[in-house]
N, C-alpha and C positions, 0 to 999 in steps of 0.2 A: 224879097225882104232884105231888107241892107242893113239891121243890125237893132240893138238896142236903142241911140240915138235917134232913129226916123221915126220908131215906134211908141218912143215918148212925148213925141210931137203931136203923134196921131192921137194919142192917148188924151193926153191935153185939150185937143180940136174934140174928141169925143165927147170931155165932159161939160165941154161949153154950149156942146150940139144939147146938153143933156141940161144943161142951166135954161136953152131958150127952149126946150120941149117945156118942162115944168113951167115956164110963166106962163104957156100957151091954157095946159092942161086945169093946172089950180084955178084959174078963171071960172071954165066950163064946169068944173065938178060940180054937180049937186046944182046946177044954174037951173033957174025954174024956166028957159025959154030956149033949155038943150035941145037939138034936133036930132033927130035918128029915124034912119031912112034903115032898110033893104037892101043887102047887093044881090049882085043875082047869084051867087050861091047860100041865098038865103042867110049871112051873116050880116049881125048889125052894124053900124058905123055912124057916127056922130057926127058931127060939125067939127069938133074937137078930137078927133084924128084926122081929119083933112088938116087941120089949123096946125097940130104937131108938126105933120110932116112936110107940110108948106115951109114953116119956120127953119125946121133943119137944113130943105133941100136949098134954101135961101141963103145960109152959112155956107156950103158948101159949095155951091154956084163961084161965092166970092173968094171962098178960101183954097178949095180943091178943084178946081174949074176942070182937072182932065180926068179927075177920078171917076168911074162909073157909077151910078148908082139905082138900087133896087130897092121900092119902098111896098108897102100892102096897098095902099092906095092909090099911090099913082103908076104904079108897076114896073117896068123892067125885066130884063133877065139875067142869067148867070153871067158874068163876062171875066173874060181872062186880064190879067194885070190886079190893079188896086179897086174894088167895089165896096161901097158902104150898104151896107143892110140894114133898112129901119123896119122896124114896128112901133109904129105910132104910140099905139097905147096898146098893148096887149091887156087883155082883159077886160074886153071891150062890155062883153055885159054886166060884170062887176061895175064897171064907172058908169053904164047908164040906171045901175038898179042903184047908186048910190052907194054899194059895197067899195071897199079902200084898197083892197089886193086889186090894185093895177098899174103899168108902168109903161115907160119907154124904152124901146129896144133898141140899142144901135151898137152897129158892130162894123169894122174895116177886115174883110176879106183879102187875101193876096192870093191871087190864082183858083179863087175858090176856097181856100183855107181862111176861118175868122183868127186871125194874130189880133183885134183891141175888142173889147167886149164893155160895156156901161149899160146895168138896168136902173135906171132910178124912176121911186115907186115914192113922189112926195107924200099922198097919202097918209102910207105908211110912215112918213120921216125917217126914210131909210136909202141910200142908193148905195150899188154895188159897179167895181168895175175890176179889169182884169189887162193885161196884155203879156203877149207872149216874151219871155224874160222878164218882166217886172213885178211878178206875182200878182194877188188878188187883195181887193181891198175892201171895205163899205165904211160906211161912216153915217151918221145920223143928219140930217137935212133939217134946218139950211145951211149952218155952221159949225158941227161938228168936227172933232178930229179924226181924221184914219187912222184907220186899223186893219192890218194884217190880220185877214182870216184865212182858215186851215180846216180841211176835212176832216172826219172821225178816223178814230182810229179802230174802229168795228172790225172784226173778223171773218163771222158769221153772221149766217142770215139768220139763223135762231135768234141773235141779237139785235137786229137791224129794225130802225122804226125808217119805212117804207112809204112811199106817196107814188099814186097809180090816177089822178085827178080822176076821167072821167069814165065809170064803169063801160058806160055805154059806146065807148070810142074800143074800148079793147073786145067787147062783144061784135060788135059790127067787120072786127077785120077777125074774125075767127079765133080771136086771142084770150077767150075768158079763162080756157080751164088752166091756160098757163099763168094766169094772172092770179087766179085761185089758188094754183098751186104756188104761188110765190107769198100770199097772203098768209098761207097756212105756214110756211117754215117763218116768216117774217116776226119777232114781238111786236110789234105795232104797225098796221098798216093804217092810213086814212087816206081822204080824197083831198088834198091839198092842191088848189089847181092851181095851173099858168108858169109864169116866171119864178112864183117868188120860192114853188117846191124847190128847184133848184137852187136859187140863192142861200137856201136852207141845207140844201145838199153842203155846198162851197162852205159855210160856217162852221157848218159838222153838227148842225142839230137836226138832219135828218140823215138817212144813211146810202139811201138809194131813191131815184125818183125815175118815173117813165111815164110816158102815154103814146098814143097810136095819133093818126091824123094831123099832120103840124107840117108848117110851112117853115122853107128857109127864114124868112125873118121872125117868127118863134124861136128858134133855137141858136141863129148863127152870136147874137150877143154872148150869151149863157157859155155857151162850148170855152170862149178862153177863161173866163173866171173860172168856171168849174176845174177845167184842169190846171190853172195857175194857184189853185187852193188844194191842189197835190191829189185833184179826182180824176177822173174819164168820163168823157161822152161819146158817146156813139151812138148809131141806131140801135134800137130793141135787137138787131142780128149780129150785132158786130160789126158791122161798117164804118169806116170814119166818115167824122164830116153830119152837117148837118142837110145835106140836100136828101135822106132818103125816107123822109114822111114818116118819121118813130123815133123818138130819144129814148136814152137811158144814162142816166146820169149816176153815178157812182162815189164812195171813197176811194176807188179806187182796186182796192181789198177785195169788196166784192163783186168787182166785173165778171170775174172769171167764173164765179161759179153762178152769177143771176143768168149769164149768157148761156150755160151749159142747161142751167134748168129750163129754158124758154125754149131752146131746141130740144130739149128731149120730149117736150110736147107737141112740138108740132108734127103734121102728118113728113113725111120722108119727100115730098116733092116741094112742101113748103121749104123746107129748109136751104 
């Protein structure tokens, strides 16, 4: 990374990567003649996430020709140097049931590390973006102003309103009774799912968010906003980075004791 300067460039190339997802996206929603197929891990996918990230990889072809890039649907892998991470449209079956919680993810990785992060969720009339030195922003869509947002200033989990999206993802990797038990010290848990828990995190009107089973481009957007809004991400374990299949996203405040409660549940080899 070479400084503030490059990465406001990047920053810039993000939200524009993020103007021509939304034209693609707002078309397809709610389109009576949507298509959605099957992958072969059984998740859905529309016409309208191939079309998103068609569009992006299209920008970036002309504008970043040497950059790498890793998308959900047309794939890729990790690569060292500069990589852009898309998620089409996280939220995939939100936007095919016609529900509005869903967005674009795109993120510029350096070595592995996400330094620019932009979710915009037009839907919503809402997008969020982040990079490393230039804090976190969102603004309302299409023409809104920015605005600097900032995490909670929560203490305690006794105080903390909580988001765990999908019951069933933390039961499957063996995670429930910690999830329970976080629910129980937590004043409000709910299942808020996808992107927007997080960007909810970043504003400070949630206090903590996580779930199990997530791909790098689920999380590599999120990680710099969240922490340019004065949070943490990392795996459910503690890990940095968004490559290890489990977020936890934070005030910041209370990483330290969400992380010691999740380990003190699990068996001693899990750990």
């Amino acid at each position: 990374m070479n400084g503030v300067p490059d990465l406001a460039d990047d920053l810039a190339l993000a939200l524009r990567l993020a103007d021509a997802a939304d034209a693609q996206s707002r078309d397809r929603f709610r389109a009576a003649d949507l298509r959605i197929d099957t992958k072969p891990d059984r998740t859905p996918v529309t016409d309208a996430d191939r079309a998103v990230e068609r569009a992006i990889r299209d920008v970036l072809a002309a504008e970043r020709p040497d950059d790498a890039i890793l998308g959900e649907e047309f794939g890729g892998g990790r690569e060292p140097g500069r990589q852009w991470i898309v998620d089409p449209i996280d939220g995939t079956t939100n936007f095919l049931r016609g529900q509005p919680i869903w967005a674009s993810l795109i993120a510029l990785a350096v070595d592995g590390v996400p330094v620019v992060g932009v979710a915009s969720a037009p839907a919503l009339g809402r997008r969020w973006w982040g990079a490393t030195g230039l804090g976190a922003w969102a603004a309302s869509l299409p023409h809104g102003e920015p605005e600097r947002i900032r995490v909670s200033g929560v203490e305690r989990l006794e105080d903390a309103f909580v988001s765990y999206n999908a019951i069933r993802g933390w039961d499957d990797a063996g995670w429930l009774e910690p999830l329970l038990a976080l629910t129980r010290r937590s004043w409000r848990a709910r299942a808020l799912g996808d992107f927007w828990a997080y960007m909810l995190v970043a504003e400070g009107q949630l206090d903590l968010a996580g779930e199990h089973d997530l791909k790098v481009y689920d999380m590599a957007a999120l990680e710099p906003i969240v922490q340019e809004a004065g949070g943490r991400f990392t795996a459910l374990t503690g890990e940095p980075g968004p490559w290890e299949g489990t977020a936890l996203a934070t005030n910041g405040l209370l990483h330290p004791e969400a992380i010691e409660l999740f380990a003190s549940h699990l068996a001693p080899d899990a750990r």
